[in-house]
C-alpha positions in Angstrom: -30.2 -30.1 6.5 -30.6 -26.0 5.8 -32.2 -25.4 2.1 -31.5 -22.7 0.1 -32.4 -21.7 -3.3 -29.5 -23.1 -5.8 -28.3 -20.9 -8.7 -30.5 -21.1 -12.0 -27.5 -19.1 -13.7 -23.9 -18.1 -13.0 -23.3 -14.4 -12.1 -21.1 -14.3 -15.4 -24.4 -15.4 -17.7 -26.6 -13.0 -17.6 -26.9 -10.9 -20.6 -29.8 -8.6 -22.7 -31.4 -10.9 -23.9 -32.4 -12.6 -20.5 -34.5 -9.2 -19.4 -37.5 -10.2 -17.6 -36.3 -14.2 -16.8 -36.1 -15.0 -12.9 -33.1 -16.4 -11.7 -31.4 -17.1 -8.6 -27.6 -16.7 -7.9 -25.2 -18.0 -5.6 -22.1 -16.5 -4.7 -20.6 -14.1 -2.4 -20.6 -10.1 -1.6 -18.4 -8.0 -3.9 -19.7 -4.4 -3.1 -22.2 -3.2 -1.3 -23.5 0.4 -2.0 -26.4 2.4 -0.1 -27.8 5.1 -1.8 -29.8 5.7 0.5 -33.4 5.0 -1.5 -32.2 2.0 -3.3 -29.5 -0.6 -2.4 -27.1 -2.1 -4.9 -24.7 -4.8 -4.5 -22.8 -7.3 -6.4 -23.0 -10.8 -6.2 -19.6 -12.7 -7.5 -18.7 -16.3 -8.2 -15.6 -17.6 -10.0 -17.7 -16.9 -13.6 -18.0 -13.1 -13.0 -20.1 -10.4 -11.1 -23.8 -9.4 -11.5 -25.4 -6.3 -10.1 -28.0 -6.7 -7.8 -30.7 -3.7 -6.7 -33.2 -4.3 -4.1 -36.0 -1.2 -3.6 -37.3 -1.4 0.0 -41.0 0.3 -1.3 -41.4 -3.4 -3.1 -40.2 -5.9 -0.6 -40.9 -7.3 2.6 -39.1 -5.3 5.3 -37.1 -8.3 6.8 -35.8 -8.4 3.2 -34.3 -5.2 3.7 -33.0 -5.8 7.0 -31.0 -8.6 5.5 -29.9 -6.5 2.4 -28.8 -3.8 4.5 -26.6 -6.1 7.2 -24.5 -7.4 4.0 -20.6 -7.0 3.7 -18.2 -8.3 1.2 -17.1 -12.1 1.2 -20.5 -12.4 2.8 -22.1 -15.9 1.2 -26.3 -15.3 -0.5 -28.3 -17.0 -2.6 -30.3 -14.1 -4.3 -33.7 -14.4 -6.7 -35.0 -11.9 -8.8 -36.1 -10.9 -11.7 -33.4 -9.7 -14.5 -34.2 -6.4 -16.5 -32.0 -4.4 -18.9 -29.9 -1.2 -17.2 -30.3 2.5 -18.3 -28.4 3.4 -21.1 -26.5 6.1 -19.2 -25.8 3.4 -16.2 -24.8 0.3 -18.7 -21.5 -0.7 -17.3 -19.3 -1.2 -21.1 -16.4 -3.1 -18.8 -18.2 -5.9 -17.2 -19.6 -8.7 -19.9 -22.7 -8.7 -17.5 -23.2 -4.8 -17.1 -26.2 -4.6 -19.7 -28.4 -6.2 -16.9 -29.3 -6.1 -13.7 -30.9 -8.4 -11.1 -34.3 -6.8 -9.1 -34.2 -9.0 -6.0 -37.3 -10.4 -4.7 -35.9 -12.9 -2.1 -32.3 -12.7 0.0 -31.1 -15.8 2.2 -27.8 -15.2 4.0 -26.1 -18.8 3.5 -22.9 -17.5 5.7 -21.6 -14.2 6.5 -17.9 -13.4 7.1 -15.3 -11.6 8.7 -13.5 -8.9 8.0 -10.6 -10.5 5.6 -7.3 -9.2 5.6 -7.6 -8.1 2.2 -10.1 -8.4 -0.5 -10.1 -10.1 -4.1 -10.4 -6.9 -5.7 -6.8 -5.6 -3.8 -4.6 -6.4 -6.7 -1.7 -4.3 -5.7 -0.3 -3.2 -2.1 -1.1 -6.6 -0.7 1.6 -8.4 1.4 2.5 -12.1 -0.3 3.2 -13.1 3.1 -0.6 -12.5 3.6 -1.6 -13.9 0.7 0.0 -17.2 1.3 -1.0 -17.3 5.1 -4.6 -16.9 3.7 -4.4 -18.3 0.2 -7.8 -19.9 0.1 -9.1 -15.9 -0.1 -6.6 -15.2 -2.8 -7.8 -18.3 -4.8 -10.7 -15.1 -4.8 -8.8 -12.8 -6.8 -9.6 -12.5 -10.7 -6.1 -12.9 -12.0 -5.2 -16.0 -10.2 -8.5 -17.8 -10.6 -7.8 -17.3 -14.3 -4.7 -18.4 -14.0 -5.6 -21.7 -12.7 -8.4 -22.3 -15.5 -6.2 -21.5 -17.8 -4.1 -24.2 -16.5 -7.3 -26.6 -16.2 -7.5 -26.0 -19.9 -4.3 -26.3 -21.2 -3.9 -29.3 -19.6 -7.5 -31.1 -21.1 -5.8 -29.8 -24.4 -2.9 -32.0 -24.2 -4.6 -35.1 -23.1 -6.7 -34.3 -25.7 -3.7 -34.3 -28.8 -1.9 -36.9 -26.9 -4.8 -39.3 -26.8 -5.5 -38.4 -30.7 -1.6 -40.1 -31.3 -2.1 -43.0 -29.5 -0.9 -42.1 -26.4 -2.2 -43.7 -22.5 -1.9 -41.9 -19.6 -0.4 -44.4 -16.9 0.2 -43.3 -13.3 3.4 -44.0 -11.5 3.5 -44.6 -7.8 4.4 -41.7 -5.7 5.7 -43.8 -2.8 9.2 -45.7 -4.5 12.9 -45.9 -3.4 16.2 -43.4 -3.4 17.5 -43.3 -6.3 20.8 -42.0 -7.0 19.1 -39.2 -9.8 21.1 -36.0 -9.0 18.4 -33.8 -7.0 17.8 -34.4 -3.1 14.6 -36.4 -2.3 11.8 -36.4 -0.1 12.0 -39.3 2.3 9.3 -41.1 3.8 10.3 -43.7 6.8 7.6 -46.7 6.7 6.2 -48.0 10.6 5.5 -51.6 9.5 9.6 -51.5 7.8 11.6 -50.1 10.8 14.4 -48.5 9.5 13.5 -48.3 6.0 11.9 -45.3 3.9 9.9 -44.7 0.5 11.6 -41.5 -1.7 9.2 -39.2 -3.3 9.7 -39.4 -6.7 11.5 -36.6 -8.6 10.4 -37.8 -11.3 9.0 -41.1 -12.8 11.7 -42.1 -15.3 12.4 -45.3 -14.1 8.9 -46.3 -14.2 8.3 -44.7 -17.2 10.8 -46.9 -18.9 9.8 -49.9 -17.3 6.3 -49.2 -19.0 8.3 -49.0 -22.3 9.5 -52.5 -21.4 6.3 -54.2 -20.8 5.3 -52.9 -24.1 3.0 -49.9 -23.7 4.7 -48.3 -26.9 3.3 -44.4 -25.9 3.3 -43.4 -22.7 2.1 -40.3 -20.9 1.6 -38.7 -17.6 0.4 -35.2 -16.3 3.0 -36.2 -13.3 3.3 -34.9 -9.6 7.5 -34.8 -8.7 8.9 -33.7 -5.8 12.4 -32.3 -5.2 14.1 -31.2 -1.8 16.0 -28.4 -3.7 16.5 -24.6 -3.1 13.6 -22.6 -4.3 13.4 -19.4 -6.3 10.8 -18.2 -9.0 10.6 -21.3 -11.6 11.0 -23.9 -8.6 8.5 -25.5 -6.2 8.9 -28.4 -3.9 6.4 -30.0 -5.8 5.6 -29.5 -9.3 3.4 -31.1 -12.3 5.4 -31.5 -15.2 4.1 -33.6 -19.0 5.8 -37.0 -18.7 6.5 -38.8 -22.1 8.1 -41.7 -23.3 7.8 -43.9 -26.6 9.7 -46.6 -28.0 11.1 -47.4 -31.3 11.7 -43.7 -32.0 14.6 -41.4 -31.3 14.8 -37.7 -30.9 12.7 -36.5 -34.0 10.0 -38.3 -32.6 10.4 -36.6 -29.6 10.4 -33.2 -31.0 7.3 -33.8 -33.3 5.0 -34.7 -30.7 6.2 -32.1 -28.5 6.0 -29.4 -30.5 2.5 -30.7 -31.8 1.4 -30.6 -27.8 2.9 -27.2 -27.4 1.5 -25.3 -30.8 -2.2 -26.9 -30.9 -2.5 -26.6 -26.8 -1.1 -23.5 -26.7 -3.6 -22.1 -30.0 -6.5 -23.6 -28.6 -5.9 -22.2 -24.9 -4.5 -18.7 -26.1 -5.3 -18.3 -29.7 -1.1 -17.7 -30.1 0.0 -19.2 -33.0 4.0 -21.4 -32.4 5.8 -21.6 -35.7 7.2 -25.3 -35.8 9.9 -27.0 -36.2 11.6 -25.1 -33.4 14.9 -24.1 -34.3 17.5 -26.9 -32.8 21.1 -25.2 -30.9 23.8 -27.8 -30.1 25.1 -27.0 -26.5 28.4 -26.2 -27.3 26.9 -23.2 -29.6 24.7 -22.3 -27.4 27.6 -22.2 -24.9 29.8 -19.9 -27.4 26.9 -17.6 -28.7 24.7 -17.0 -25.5 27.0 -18.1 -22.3 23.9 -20.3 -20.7 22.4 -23.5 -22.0 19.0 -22.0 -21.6 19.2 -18.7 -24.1 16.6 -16.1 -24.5 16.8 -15.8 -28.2 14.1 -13.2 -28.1 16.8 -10.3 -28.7 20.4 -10.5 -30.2 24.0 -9.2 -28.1 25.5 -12.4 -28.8 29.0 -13.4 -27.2 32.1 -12.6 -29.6 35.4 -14.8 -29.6 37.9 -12.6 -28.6 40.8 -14.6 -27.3 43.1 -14.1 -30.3 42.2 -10.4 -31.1 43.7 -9.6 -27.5 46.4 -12.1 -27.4 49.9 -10.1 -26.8 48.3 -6.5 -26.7 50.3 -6.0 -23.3 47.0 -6.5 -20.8 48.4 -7.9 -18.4 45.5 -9.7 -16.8 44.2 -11.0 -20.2 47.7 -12.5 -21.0 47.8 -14.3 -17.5 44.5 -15.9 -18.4 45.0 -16.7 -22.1 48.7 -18.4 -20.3 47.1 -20.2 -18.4 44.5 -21.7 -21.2 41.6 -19.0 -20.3 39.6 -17.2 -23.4 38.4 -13.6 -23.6 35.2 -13.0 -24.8 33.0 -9.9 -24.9 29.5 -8.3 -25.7 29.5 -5.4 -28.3 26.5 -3.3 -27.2 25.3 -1.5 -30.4 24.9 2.3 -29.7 26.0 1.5 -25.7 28.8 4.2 -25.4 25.6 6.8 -24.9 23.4 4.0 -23.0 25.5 3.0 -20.3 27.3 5.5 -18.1 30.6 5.0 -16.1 28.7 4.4 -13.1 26.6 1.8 -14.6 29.7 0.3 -16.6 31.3 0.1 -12.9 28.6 -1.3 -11.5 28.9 -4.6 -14.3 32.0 -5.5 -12.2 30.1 -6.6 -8.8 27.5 -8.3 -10.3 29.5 -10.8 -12.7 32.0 -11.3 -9.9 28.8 -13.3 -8.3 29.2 -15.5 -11.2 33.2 -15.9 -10.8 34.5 -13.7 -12.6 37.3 -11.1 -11.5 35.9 -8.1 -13.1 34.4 -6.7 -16.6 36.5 -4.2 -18.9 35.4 -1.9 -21.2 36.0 -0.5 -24.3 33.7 2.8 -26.0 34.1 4.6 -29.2 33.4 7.6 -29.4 33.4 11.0 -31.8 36.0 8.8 -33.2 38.4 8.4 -30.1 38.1 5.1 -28.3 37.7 5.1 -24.2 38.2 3.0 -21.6 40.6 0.8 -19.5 41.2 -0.9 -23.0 41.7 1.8 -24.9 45.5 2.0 -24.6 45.7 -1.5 -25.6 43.8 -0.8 -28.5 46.1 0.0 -31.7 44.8 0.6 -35.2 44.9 -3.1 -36.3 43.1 -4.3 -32.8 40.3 -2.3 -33.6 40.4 -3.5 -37.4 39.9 -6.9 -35.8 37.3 -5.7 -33.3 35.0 -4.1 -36.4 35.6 -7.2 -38.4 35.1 -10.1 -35.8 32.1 -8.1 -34.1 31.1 -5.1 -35.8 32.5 -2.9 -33.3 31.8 0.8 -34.8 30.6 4.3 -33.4 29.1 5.2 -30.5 29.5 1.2 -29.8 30.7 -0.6 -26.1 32.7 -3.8 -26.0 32.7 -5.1 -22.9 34.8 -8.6 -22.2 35.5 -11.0 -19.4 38.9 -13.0 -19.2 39.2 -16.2 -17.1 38.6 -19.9 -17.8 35.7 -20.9 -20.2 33.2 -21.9 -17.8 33.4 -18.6 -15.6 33.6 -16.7 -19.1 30.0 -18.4 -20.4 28.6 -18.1 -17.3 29.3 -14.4 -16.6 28.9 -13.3 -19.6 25.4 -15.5 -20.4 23.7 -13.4 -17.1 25.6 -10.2 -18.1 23.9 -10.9 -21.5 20.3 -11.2 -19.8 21.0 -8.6 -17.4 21.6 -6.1 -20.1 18.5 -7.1 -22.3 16.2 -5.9 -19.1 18.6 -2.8 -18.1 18.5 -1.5 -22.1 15.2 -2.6 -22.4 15.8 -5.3 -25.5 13.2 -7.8 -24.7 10.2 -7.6 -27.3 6.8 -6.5 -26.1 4.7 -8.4 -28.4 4.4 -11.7 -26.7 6.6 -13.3 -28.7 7.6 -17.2 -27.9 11.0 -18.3 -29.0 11.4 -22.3 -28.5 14.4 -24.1 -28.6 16.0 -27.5 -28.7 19.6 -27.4 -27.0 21.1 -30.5 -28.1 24.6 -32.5 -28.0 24.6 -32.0 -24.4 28.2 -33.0 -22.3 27.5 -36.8 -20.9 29.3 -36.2 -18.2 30.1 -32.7 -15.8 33.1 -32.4 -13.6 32.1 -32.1 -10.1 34.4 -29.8 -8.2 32.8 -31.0 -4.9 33.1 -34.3 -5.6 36.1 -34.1 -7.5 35.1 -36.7 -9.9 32.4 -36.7 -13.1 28.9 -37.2 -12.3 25.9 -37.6 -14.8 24.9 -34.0 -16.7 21.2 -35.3 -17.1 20.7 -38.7 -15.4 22.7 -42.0 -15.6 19.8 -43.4 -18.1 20.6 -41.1 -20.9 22.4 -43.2 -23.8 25.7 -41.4 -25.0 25.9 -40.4 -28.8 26.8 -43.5 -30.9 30.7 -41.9 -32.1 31.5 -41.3 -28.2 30.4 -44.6 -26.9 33.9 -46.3 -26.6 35.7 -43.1 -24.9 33.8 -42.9 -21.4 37.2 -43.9 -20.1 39.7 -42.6 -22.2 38.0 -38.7 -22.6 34.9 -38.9 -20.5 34.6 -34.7 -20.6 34.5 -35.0 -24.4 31.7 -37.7 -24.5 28.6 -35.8 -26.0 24.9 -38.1 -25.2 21.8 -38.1 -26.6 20.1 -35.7 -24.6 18.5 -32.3 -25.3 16.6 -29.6 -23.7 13.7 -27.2 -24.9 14.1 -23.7 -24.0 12.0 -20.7 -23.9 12.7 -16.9 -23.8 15.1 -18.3 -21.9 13.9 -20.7 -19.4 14.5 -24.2 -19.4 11.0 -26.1 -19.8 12.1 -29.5 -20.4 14.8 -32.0 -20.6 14.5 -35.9 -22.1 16.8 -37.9 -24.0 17.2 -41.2 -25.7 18.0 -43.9 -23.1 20.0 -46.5 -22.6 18.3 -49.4 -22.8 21.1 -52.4 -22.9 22.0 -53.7 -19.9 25.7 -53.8 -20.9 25.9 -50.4 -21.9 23.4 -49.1 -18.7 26.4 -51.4 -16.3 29.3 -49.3 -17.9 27.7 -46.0 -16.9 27.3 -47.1 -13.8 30.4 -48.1 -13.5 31.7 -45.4 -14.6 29.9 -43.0 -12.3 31.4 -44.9 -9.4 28.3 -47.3 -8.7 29.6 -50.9 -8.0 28.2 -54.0 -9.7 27.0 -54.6 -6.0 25.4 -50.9 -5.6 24.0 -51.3 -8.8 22.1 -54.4 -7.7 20.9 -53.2 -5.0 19.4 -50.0 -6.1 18.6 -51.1 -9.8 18.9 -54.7 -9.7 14.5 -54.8 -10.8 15.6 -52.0 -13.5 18.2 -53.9 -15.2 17.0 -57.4 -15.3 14.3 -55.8 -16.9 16.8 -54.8 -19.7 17.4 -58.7 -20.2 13.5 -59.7 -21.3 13.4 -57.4 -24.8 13.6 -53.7 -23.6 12.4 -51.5 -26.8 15.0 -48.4 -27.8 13.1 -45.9 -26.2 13.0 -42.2 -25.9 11.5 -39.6 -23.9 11.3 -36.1 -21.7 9.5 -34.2 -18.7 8.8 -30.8 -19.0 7.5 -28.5 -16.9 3.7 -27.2 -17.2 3.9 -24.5 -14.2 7.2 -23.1 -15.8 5.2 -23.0 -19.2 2.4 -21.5 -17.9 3.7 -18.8 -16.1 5.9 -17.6 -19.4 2.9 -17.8 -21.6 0.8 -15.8 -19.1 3.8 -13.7 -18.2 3.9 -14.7 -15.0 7.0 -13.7 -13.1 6.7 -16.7 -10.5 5.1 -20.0 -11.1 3.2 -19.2 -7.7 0.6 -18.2 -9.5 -0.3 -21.0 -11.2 -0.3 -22.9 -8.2 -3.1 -23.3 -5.8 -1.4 -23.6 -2.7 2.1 -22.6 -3.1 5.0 -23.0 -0.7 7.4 -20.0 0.3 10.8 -19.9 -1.0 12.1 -22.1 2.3 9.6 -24.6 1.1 7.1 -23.6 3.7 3.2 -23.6 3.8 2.0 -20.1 5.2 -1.3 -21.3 5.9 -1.1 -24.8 7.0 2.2 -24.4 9.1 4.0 -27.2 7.3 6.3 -28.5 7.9 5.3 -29.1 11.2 6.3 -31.0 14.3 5.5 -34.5 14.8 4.4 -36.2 18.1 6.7 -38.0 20.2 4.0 -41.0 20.0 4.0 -40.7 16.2 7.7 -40.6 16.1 7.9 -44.0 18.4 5.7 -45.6 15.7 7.9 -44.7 12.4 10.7 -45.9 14.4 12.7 -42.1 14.5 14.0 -40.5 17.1 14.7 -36.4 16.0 18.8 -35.2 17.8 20.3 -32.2 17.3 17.6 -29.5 15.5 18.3 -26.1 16.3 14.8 -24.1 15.0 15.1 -22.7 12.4 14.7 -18.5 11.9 13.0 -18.9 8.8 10.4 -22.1 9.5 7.1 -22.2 9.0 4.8 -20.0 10.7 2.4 -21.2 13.0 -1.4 -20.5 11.4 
């Protein structure tokens, strides 16, 4: 077994007042510089750098042929003595640039190749590259931060959740399909040919078994998988906070969260959250913002403008409003100077890829208004439009006519689209929580052409809708709610059902038979029949949480080995192939793959 000399200090400790004390250091090449007399380099590990100097007139000469071989990423474990650095060469930017370490003794543990990039690259570096060799860019400052950061924060929760009584139980990983609403990871099993395990996307039915068998508070810093389409707040797999408790409802759900959130997030990043979060039903989040995820960071809220317009001779807009549409629109204060006709235009393209047919326009200004709506636009229309939305001087109204859904939607991105383009979003790292509640129990599925759950099929419907699943099953409103911030969605939990009566009409009503139900739930529901405890709960996501408080604009980096956004591992090559022999064994014979153009790279 080699020896080597392990580190007496980190290369982030050093400091003044250890001038004259010997240490060694392990870590790896940073910068090596010859100046020709003297050679300096730094030493780095994941605590910070120290500056090394080595003077050939003092040391043995294989020292120096050792020093002067040395390039960055090269592994050393370096001893010397520490003394304090010239005034004029003190480096004021590095927390260790009072000091310097005189070497006395240099062992080369392992040296290195050339790396495609180096940690100090922070800009012009393909990702690509930086995933296919990810276990250098765990090297980089920023994202080694952002990973401690994460270590933290997450020792700060377990910390206030064990202080209110709450145990940290882990669910298994390897359970069965279950009809949730997000495609899952399958797993076939060789000893049960024919048969496969899901990955969970989450642990809720567990979780609510626990409630049953009486574990009162229940938590979990949870691994899910989902086989979803990616983009910048979405991974394959993902950690997200797991609670449930029983005999509490939604207030206990919001105090402990928001005690989680404000003392994890002032302990990690000395921010101070302002509770109680302010609380949104859906359908005014709906009407006000157009998404049930609003950034409430900046105003440009949505107006109601469906009866302002009604029989002003707009053809279009009195189509729609026919045929049961609204008109809404977005006054954008001082916008008639912001925005030019080419930009205006350009709003047209980019809500039609939210289903909408187009945006029109109205400006005022030097006291004439402008505009496609303009000639619509009498005297007592624009009395309305200054009174319903304080449409004034040098304002634009712009407005989008077609059924609700497209309306709130187009308008809701148009909204957030706007707030980057006019530059409305606040620089001072501000944090606005929500709670979106009254969600819809049930969505209309245009694919499916029938209802399917809006959260999951466990979520218990608000107490005055209970009876109407059947008779107005759009109008039923459940116990469910969401916390939003700066307009991401973090989280989702509700009260659940947890009567097996009222779990076997949901069912039903979501088209799973007595039978189905059974099958897939029969453990779950008989469960319900030996004293399950009201219980309440929610999952929310820690990468997603992360990466806003950091200002992260992809949860990448708060990952340590991410996958592309075709859920692909650069530098493993998963997914991969599987041998024919390995195949024979699960039982699965793979028909009809075509590859695929943008698969998984070979490493």
């Amino acid at each position: 077994m080699a020896h080597f000399p392990k580190r007496t200090m980190t290369c982030g400790d050093l400091r003044a007042e250890h001038d004259q004390q010997v240490v060694t250091l392990n870590g790896w090449i940073d910068v090596v510089r010859d100046h020709g007399g003297l050679l300096f380099f730094d030493v780095r590990d994941r605590f910070g750098l120290t500056q090394v100097v080595l003077d050939p007139a003092e040391v043995a000469p294989a020292l120096v042929e050792d020093a002067r071989q040395l390039r960055p990423e090269w592994v050393v474990a370096v001893t010397g003595r520490v003394r304090r650095r010239p005034g004029a060469s003190v480096n004021a930017a590095r927390p260790t640039g009072e000091v310097e370490v005189v070497a006395t003794a240099l062992q080369i543990l392992n040296p290195s190749k050339t790396p495609p990039f180096l940690p100090t690259d922070e800009g012009g570096v393909n990702e690509e590259l930086r995933l296919r060799y990810r276990y250098l860019d765990l090297r980089r400052p920023a994202l080694r931060e952002s990973l401690e950061l994460r270590h933290r924060f997450f020792l700060e929760i377990r910390r206030v959740l064990d202080r209110e009584k709450y145990i940290e139980v882990e669910t298994p990983m390897l359970t069965r399909m279950t009809p949730e609403g997000s495609r899952e990871y399958l797993v076939p099993s060789r000893v049960h040919p024919g048969r496969f395990y899901a990955l969970p996307q989450s642990p809720q039915v567990f979780k609510q078994l626990i409630m049953v068998g009486g574990m009162d508070r229940y938590f979990q810093i949870a691994r899910c998988l989902r086989d979803e389409d990616l983009r910048a707040d979405r991974q394959p797999e993902f950690t997200q906070l797991d609670l449930e408790l029983s005999f509490g409802d939604e207030e206990d759900v919001f105090a402990i969260i928001e005690k989680v959130l404000s003392e994890s997030i002032q302990a990690v990043f000395h921010r101070t959250v302002p509770t109680p979060f302010p609380r949104l039903k859906y359908r005014d989040a709906m009407l006000r913002f157009g998404v049930d995820k609003p950034d409430l960071r900046f105003g440009l809220e949505i107006q109601e403008l469906s009866e302002i317009w009604r029989g002003a001779g707009f053809r279009v807009v009195d189509d729609v409003l026919a045929a049961g549409g609204v008109v809404r629109g977005l006054r954008v204060e001082g916008g008639a100077a912001r925005l030019s006709r080419k930009e205006i235009d350009a709003l047209t393209p980019f809500v039609q890829g939210f289903g909408a047919k187009g945006v029109a326009f109205l400006k005022l200004e030097a006291g004439q208004l402008v505009g496609p709506l303009a000639k619509f636009t009498d005297a007592s229309r624009l009395a309305a439009l200054t009174a319903a939305c304080g449409f004034a001087e040098g304002d634009l109204l712009l407005i989008v006519a077609d059924r609700e859904r497209v309306v709130c939607r187009s308008l809701g991105e148009l909204r957030n689209d706007l707030a980057r383009r006019l530059d409305l979003l606040p620089k001072d790292g501000r944090l606005a929580f929500s709670w979106i509640v009254d969600f819809p129990m049930f969505d209309w599925s245009d694919e499916e052409q029938r209802y399917v759950a809006a959260h999951h099929p466990f979520t218990t419907p608000l107490e005055e809708y209970a009876g109407q699943m059947a008779k107005e099953p759009g109008k039923v409103l459940a116990r469910a709610y969401d916390l939003v911030m700066n307009g991401w969605e973090l989280g989702s939990g509700s009260v659940r059902i947890h009567q097996r009566e009222m779990q076997g009409r949901v069912f039903e009503f979501l088209g799973i038979t007595a039978e189905e139900a059974r099958e897939k739930f029969g453990f779950f529901l008989e469960a319900f029949e030996y004293g399950a405890p009201p219980h309440c709960g929610l999952g929310l996501g820690l990468e997603r949480t992360l990466a806003l408080l950091l200002d992260r604009p992809n949860i990448r980096d708060l990952v340590a080995f991410p996958k592309t956004a075709s859920a692909s591992d650069l530098m493993n090559g998963a997914p991969s192939e599987v041998p024919l022999k390995q195949l024979k064994e699960l039982h699965l014979q793979v028909v009809d793959v075509e590859p695929s153009a943008g698969g998984p790279k070979k490493p």
